[in-house]
N, CA and C atoms as a LAMMPS dump frame, in Angstrom:
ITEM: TIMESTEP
0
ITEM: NUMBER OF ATOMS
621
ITEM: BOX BOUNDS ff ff ff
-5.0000000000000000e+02 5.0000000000000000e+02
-5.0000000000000000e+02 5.0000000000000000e+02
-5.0000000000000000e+02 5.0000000000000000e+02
ITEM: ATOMS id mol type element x y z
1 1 1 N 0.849 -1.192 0
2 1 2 C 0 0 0
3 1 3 C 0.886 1.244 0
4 2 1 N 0.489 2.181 -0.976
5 2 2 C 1.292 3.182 -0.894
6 2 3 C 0.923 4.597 -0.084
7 3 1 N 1.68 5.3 0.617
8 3 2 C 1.316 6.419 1.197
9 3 3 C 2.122 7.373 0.722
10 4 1 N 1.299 8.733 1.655
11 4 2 C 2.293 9.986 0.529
12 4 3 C 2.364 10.56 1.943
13 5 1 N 2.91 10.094 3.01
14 5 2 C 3.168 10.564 4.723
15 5 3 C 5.013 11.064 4.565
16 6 1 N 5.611 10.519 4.287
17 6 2 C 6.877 10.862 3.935
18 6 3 C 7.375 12.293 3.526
19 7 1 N 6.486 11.623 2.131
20 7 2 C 6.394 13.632 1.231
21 7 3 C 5.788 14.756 1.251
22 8 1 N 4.813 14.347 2.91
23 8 2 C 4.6 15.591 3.319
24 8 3 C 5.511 15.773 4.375
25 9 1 N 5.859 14.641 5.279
26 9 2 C 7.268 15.13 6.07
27 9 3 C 8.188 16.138 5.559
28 10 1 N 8.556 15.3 4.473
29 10 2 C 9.693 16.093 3.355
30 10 3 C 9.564 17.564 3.263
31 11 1 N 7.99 17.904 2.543
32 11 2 C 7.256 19.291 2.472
33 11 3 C 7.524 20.277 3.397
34 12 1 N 7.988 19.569 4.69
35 12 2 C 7.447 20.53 5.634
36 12 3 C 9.229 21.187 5.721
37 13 1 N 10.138 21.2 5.468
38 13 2 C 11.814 21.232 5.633
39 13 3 C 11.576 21.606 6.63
40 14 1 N 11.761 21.12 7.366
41 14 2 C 12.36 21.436 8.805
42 14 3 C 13.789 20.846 9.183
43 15 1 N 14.301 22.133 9.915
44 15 2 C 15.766 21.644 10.1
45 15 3 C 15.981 20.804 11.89
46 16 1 N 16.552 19.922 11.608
47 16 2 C 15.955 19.042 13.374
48 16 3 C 16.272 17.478 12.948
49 17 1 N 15.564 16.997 14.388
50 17 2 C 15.951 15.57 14.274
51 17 3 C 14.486 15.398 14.623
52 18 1 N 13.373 14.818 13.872
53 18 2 C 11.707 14.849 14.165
54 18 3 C 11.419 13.731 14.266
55 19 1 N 11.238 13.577 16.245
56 19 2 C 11.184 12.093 16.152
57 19 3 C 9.4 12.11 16.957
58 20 1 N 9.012 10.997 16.197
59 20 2 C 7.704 10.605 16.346
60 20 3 C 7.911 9.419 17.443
61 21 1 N 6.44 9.131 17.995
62 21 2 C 6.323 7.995 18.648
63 21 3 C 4.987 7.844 18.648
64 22 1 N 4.544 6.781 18.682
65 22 2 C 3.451 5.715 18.531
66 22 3 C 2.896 4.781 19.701
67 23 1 N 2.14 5.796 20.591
68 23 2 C 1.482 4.295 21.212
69 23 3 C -0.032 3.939 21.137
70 24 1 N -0.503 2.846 20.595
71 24 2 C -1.804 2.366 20.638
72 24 3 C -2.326 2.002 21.905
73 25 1 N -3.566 2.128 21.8
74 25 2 C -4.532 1.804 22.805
75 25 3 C -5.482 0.778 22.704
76 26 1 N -6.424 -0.005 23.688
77 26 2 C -7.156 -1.021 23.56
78 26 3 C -8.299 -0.546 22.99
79 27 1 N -8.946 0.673 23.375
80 27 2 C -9.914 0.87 22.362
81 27 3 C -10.352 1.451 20.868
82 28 1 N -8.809 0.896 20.558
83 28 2 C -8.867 1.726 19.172
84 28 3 C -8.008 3.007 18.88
85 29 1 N -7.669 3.582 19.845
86 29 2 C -7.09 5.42 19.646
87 29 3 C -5.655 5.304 19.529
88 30 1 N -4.915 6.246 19.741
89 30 2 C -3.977 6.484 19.315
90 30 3 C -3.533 7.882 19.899
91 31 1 N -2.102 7.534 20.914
92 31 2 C -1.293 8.899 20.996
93 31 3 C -0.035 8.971 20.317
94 32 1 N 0.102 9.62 20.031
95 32 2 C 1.309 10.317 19.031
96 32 3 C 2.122 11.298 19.624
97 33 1 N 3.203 11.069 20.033
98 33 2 C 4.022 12.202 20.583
99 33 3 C 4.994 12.512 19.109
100 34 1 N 5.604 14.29 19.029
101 34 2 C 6.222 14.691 18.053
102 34 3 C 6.673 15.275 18.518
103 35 1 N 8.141 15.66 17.989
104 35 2 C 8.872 16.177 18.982
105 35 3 C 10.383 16.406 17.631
106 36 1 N 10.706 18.09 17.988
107 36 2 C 11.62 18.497 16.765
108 36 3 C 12.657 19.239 17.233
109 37 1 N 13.625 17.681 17.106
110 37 2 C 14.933 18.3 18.771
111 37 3 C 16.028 18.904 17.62
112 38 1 N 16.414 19.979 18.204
113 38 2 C 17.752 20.668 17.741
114 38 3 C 18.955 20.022 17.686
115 39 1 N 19.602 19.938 16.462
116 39 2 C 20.463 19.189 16.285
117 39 3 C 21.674 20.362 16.231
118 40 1 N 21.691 21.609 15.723
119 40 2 C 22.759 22.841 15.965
120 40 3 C 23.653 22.512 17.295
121 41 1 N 25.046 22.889 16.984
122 41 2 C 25.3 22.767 18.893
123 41 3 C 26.029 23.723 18.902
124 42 1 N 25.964 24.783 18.132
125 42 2 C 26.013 26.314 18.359
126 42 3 C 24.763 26.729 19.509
127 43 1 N 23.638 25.904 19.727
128 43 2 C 23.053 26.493 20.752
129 43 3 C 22.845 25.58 21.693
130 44 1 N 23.001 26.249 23.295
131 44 2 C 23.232 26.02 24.345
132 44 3 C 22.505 26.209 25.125
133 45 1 N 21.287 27.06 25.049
134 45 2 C 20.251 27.244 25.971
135 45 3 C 18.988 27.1 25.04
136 46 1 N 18.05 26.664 25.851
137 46 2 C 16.531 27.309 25.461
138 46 3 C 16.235 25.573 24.66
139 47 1 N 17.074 24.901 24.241
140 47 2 C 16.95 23.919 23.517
141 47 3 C 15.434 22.668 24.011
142 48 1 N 15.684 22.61 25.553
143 48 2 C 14.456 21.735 26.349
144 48 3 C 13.19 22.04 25.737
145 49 1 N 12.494 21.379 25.121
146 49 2 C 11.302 21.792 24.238
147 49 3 C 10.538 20.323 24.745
148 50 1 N 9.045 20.556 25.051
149 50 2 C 8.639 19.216 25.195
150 50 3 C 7.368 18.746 23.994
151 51 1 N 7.445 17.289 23.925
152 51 2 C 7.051 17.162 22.288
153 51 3 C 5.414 17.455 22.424
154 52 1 N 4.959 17.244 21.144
155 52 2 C 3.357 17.499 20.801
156 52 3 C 2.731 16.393 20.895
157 53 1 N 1.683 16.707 21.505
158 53 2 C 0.881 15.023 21.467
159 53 3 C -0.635 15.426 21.078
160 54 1 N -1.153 14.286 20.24
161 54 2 C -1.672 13.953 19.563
162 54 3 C -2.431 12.981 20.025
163 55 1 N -4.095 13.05 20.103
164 55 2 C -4.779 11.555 20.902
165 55 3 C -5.869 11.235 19.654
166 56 1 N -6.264 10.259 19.376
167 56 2 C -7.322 10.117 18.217
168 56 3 C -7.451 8.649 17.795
169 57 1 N -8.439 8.769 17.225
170 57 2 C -8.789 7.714 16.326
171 57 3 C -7.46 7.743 14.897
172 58 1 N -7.271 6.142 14.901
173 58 2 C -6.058 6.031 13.238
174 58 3 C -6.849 7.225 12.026
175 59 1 N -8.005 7.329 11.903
176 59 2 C -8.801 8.018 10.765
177 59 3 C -9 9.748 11.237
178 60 1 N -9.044 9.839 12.485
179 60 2 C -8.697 11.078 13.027
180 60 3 C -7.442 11.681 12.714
181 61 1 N -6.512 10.771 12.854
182 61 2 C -5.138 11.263 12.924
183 61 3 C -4.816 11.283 11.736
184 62 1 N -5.438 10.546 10.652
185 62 2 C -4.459 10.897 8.921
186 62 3 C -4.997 11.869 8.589
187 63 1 N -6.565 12.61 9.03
188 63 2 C -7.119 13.99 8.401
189 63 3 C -6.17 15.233 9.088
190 64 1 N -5.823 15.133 10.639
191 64 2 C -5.539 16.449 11.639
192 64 3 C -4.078 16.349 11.637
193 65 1 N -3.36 15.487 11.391
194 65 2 C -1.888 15.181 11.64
195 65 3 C -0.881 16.459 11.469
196 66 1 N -0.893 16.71 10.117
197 66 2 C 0.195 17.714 9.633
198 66 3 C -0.971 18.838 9.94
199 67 1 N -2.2 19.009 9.544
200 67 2 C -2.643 20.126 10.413
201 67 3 C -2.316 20.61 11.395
202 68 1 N -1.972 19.703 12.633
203 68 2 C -1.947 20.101 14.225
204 68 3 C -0.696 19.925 13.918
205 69 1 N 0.075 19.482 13.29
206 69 2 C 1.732 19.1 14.009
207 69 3 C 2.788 20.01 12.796
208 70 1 N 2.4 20.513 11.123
209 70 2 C 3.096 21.647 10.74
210 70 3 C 3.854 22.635 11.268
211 71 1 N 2.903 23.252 11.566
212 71 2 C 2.973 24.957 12.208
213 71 3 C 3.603 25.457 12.987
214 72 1 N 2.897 23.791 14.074
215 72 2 C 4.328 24.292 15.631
216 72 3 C 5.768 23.616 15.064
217 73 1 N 5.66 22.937 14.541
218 73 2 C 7.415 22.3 13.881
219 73 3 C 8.045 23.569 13.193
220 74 1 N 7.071 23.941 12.337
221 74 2 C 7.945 25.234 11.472
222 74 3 C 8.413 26.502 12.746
223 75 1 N 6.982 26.714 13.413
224 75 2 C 8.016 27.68 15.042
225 75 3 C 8.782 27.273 15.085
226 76 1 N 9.068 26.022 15.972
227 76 2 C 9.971 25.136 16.754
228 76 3 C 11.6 25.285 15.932
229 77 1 N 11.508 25.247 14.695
230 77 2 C 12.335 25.653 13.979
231 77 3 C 12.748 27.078 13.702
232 78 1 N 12.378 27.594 13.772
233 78 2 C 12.558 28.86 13.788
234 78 3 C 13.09 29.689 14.563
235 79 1 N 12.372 29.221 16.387
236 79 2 C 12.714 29.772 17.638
237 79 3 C 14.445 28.758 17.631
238 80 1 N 14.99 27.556 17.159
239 80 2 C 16.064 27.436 17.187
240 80 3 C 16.798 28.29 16.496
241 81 1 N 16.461 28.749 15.204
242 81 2 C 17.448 30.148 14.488
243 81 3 C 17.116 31.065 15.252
244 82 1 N 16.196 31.726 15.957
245 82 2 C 15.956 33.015 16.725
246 82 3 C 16.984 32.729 18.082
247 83 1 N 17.306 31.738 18.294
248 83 2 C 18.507 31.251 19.814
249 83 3 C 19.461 31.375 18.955
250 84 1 N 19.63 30.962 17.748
251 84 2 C 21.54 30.894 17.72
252 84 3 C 21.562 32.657 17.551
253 85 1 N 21.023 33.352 16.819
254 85 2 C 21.064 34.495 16.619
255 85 3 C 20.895 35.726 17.663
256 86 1 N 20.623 35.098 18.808
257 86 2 C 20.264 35.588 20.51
258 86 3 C 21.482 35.457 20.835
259 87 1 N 22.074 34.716 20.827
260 87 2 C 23.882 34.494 21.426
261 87 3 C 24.669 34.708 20.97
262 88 1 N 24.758 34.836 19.607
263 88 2 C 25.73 35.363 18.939
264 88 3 C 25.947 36.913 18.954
265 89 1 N 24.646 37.475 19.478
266 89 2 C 24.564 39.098 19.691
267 89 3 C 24.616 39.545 21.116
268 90 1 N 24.702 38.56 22.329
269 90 2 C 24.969 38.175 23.38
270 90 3 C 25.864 38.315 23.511
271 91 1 N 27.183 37.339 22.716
272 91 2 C 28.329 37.091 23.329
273 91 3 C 29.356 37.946 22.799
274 92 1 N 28.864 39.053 21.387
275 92 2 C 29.068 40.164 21.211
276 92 3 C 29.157 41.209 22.105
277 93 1 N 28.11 41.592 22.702
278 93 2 C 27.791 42.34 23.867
279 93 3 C 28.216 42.13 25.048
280 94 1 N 28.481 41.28 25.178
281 94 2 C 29.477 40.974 26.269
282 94 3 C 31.122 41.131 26.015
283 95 1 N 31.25 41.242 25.36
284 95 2 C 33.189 41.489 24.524
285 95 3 C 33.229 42.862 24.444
286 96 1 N 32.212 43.667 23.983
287 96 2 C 32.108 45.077 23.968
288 96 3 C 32.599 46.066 24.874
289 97 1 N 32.289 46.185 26.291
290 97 2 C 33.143 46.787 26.858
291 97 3 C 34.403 46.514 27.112
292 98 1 N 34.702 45.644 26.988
293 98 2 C 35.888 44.7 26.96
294 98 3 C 37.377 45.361 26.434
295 99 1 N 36.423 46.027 25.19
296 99 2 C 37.407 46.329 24.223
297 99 3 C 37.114 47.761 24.034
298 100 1 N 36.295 48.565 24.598
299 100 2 C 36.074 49.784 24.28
300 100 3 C 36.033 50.704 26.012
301 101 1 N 36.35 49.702 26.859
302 101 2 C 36.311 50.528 28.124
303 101 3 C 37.337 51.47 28.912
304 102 1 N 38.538 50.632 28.313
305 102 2 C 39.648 50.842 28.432
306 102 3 C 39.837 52.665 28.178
307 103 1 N 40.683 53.476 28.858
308 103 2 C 41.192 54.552 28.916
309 103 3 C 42.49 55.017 28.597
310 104 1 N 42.899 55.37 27.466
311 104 2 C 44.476 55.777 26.647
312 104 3 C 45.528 56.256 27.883
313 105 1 N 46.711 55.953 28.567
314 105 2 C 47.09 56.944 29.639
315 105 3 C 48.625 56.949 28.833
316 106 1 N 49.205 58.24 29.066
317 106 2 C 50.581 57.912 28.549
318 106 3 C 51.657 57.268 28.776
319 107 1 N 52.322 56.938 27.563
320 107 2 C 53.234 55.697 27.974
321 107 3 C 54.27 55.691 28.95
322 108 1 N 54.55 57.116 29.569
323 108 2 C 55.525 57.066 31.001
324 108 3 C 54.485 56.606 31.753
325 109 1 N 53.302 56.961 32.204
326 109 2 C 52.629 56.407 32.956
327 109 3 C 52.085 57.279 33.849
328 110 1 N 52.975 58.81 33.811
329 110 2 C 52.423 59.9 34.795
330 110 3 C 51.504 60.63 33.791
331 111 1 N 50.883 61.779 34.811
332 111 2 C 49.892 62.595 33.618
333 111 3 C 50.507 63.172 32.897
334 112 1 N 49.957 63.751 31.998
335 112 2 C 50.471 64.926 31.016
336 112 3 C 50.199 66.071 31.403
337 113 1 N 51.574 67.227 31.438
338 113 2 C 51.16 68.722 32.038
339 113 3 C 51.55 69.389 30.792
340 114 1 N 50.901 70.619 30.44
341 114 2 C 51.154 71.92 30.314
342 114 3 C 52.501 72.697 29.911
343 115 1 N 53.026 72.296 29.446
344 115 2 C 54.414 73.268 29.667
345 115 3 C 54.839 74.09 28.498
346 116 1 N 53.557 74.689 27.974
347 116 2 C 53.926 75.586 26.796
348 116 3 C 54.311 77.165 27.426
349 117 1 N 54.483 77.925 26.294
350 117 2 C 55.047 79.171 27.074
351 117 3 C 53.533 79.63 27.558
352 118 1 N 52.617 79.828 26.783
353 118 2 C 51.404 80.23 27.097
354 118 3 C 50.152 79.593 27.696
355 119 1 N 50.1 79.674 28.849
356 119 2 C 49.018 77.996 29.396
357 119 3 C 47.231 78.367 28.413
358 120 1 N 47.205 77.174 28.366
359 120 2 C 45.945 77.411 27.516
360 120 3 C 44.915 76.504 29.05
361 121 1 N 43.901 77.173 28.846
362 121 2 C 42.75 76.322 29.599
363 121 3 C 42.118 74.685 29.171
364 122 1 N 42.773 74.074 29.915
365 122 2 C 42.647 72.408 29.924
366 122 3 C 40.952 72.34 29.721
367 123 1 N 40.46 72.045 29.024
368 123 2 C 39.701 71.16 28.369
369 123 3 C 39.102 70.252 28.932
370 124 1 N 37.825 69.988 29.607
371 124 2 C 37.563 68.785 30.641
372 124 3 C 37.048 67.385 29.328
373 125 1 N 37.78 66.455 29.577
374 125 2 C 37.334 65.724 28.754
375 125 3 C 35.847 65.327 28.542
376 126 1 N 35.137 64.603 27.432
377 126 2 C 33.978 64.518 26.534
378 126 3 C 33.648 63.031 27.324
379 127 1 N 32.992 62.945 28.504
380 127 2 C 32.161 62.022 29.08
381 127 3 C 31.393 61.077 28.61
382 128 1 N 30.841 61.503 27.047
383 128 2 C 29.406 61.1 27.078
384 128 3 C 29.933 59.686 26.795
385 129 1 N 30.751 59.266 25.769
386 129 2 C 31.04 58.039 25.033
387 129 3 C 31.277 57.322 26.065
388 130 1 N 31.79 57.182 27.461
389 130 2 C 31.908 56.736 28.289
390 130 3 C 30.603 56.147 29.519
391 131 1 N 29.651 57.014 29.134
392 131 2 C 28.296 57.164 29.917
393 131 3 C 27.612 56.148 28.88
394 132 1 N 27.859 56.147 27.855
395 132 2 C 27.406 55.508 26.712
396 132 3 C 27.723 54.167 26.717
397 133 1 N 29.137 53.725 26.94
398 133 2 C 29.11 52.141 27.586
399 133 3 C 28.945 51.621 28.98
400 134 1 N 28.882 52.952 29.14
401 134 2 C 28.252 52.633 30.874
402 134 3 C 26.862 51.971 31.025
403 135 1 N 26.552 52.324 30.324
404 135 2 C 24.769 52.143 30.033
405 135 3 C 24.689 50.707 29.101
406 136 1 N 25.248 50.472 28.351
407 136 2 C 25.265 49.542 27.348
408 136 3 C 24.831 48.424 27.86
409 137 1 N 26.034 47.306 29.168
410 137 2 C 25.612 46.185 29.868
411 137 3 C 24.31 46.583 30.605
412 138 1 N 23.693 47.547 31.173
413 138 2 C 22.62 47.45 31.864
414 138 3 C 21.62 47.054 30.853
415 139 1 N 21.63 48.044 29.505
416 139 2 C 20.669 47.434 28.611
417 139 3 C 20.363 46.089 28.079
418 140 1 N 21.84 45.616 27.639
419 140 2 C 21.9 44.066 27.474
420 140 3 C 21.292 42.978 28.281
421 141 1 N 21.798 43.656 29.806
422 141 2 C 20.648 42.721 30.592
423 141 3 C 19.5 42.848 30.829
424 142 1 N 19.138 43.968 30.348
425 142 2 C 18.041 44.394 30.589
426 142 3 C 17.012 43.295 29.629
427 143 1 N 17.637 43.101 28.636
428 143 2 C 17.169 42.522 27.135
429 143 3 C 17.079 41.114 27.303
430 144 1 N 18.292 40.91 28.097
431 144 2 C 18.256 39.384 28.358
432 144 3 C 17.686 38.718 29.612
433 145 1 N 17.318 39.797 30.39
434 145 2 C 16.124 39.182 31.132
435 145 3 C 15.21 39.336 30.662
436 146 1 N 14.471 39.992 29.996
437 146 2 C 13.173 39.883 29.399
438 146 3 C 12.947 38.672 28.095
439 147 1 N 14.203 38.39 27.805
440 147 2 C 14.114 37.207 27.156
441 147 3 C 13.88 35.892 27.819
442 148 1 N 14.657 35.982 28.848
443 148 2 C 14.308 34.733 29.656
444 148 3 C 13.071 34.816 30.686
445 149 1 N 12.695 36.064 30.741
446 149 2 C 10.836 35.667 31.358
447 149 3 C 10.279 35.171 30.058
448 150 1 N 10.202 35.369 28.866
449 150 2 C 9.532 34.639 27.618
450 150 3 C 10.017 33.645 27.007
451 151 1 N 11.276 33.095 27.581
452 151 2 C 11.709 31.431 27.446
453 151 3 C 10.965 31.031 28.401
454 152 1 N 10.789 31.306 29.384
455 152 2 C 10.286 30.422 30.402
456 152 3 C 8.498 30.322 30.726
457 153 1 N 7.98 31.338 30.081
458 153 2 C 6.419 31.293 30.005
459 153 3 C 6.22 30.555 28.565
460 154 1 N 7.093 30.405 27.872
461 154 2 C 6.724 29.481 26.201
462 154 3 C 7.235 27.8 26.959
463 155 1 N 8.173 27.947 27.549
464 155 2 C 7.944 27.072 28.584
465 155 3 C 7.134 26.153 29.265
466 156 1 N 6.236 26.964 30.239
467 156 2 C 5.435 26.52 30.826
468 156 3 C 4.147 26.452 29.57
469 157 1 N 4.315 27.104 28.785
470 157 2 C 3.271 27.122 27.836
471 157 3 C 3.084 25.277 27.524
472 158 1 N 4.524 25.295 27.071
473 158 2 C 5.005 23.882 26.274
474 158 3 C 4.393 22.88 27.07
475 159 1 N 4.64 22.717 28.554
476 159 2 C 4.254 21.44 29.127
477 159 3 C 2.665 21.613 29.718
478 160 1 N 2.278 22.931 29.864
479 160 2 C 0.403 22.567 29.407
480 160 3 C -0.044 22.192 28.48
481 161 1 N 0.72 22.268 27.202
482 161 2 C 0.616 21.728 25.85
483 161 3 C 0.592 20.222 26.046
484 162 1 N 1.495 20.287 26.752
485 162 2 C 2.033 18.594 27.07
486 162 3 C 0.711 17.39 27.504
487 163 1 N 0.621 18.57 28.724
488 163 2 C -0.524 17.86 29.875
489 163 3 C -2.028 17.693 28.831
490 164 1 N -1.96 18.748 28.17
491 164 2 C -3.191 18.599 27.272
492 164 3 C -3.769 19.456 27.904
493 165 1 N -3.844 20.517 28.709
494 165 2 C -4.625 21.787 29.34
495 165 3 C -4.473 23.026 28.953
496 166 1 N -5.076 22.967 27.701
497 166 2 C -4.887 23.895 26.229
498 166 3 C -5.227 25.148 27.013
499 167 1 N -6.202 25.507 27.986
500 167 2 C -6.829 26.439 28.291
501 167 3 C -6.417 26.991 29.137
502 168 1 N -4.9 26.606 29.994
503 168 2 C -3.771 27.071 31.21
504 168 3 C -3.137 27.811 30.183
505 169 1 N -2.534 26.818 29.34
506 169 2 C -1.558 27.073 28.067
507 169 3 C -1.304 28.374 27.753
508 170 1 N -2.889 28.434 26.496
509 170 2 C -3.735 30.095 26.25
510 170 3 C -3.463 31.082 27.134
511 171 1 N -3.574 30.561 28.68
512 171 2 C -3.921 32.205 29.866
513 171 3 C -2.192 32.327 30.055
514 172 1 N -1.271 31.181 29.705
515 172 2 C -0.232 31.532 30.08
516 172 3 C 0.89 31.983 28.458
517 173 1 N 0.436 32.203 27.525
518 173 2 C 0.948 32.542 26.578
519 173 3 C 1.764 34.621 26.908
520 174 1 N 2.603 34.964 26.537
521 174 2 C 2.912 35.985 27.183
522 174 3 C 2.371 37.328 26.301
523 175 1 N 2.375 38.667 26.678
524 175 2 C 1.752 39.547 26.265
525 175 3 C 2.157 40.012 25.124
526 176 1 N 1.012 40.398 24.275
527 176 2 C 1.741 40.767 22.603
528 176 3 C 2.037 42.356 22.95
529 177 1 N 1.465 42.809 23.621
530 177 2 C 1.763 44.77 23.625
531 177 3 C 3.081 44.597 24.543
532 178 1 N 3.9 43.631 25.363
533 178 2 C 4.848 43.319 25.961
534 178 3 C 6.55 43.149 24.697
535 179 1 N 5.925 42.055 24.035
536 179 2 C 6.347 41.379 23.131
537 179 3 C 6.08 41.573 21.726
538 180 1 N 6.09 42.855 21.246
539 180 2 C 5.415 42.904 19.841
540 180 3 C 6.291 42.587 18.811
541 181 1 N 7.698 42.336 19.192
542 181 2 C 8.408 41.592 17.876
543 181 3 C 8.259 40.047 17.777
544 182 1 N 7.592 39.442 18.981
545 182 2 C 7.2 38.38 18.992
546 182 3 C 5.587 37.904 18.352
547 183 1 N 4.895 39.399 17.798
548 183 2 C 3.6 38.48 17.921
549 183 3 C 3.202 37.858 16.836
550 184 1 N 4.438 37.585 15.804
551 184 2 C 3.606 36.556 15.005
552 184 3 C 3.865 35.402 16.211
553 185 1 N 4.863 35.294 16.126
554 185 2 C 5.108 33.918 17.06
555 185 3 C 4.307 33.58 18.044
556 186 1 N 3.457 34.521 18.92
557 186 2 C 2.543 34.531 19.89
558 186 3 C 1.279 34.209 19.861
559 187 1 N 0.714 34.835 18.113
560 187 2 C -0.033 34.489 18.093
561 187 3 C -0.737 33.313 17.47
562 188 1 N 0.296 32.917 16.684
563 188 2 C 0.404 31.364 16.148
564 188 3 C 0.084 30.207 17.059
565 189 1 N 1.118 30.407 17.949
566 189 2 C 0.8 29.781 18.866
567 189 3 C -0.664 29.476 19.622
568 190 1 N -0.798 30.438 19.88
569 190 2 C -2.496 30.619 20.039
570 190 3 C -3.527 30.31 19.239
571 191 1 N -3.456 30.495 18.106
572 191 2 C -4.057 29.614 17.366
573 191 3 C -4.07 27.958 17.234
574 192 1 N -2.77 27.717 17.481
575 192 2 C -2.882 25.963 17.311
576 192 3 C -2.948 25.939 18.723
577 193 1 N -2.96 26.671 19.567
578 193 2 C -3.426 25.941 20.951
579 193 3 C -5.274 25.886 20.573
580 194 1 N -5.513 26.663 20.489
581 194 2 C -7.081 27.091 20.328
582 194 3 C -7.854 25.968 19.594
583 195 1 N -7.029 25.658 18.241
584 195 2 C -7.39 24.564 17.375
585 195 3 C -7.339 22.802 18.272
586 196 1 N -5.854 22.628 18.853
587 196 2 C -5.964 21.69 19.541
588 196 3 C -7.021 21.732 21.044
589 197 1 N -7.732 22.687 21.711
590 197 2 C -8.131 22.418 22.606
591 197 3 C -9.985 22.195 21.515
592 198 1 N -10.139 22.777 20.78
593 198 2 C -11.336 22.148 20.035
594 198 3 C -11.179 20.672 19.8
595 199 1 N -10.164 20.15 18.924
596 199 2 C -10.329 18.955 18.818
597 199 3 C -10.163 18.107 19.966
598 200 1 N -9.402 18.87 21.11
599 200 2 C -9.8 17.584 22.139
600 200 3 C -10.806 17.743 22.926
601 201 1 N -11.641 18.888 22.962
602 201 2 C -13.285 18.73 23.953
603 201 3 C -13.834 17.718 22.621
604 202 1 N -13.561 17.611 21.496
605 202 2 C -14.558 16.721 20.68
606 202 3 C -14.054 15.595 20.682
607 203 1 N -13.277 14.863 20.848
608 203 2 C -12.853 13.963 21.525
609 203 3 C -13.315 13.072 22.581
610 204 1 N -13.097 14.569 23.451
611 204 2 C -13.858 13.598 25.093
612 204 3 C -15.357 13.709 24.887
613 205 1 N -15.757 14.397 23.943
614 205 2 C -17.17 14.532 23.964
615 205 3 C -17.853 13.084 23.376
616 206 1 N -16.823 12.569 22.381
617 206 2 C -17.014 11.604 21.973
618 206 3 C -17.145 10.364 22.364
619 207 1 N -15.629 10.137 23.442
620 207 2 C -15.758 9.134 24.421
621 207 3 C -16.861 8.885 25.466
């Protein structure tokens, strides 16, 4: 018997290691865990992702499959390029003062005086560029904690996803007027949560 399950795998390019699992049940159903682990090892954090599951009838699951399980794979992929590209501008920012904090002093090592015939009025040096990397690491962290309150609520998002309590999930998805370079990503999400908590009240409605 031939199927065309492969070549929509294929369809979907995702970059990852997409491992499925299969367990049957006595009355017929079917859970499906999916799960699209990062294979990059340029990245080091954020990677813990927990997989998608899937409950249904075999005839349920060949209509909703790549429906419910596309969308979040193509995120899932995506939020791994949005991490390598988080650290690499990270570990930039962190080298930065590094190399720009430093203060010129002369090479005897004492100050420099004055000793023209005519004293001219010394000049208080130009602060700001200095106030300017002063400020820099506060911002960075500033940036990178607010990144990691929204690793960690996509997070908790993930394992209500898990539990199947689509409707924790939803209240715990994080704010788009917070996060507005995030809200496609936010609100995608919300949508296939929304979609999966329909198909599973029809489900139990069924059972």
């Amino acid at each position: 018997m031939k199927t065309n399950f492969f070549e929509q795998v294929a369809g979907l390019a995702l970059k990852g290691n997409l491992q499925i699992n299969i367990q049957p049940h006595d009355i017929g159903t079917l859970t499906v865990s999916v799960l699209l682990a990062c294979t990059n090892d340029k990245i080091t954090t954020g990677k813990t992702i927990p997989p998608m599951l899937l409950k249904g009838s075999p005839q349920e699951l060949d209509e909703a499959f790549f429906i419910q399980v596309g969308e979040p794979a193509k995120q899932t992929a995506k939020l791994f390029t949005n991490l390598e590209a988080y650290q690499a501008e990270l570990e930039k920012a962190k080298k930065q003062p590094e190399k720009t904090g430093g203060k010129a002093t002369p090479a005897n090592g004492k100050k420099a005086t004055d000793n023209s015939l005519f004293n001219q009025p010394v000049e208080e040096p130009n602060n700001d560029a200095d106030d300017d990397l002063d400020e820099q690491p506060d911002e960075t962290e500033a940036l990178a904690e607010k990144q990691r309150l929204y690793d960690e609520a996509m997070q908790r998002v993930g394992q209500l996803n898990t539990d199947m309590k689509y409707k924790e999930a939803i209240a715990q998805l994080p704010d788009v007027t917070e996060y507005p370079e995030k809200a496609e990503e936010i609100n995608s999400k919300r949508n296939v949560l929304q979609k999966r908590q329909e198909v599973y009240a029809s489900l139990q409605t069924e059972v």
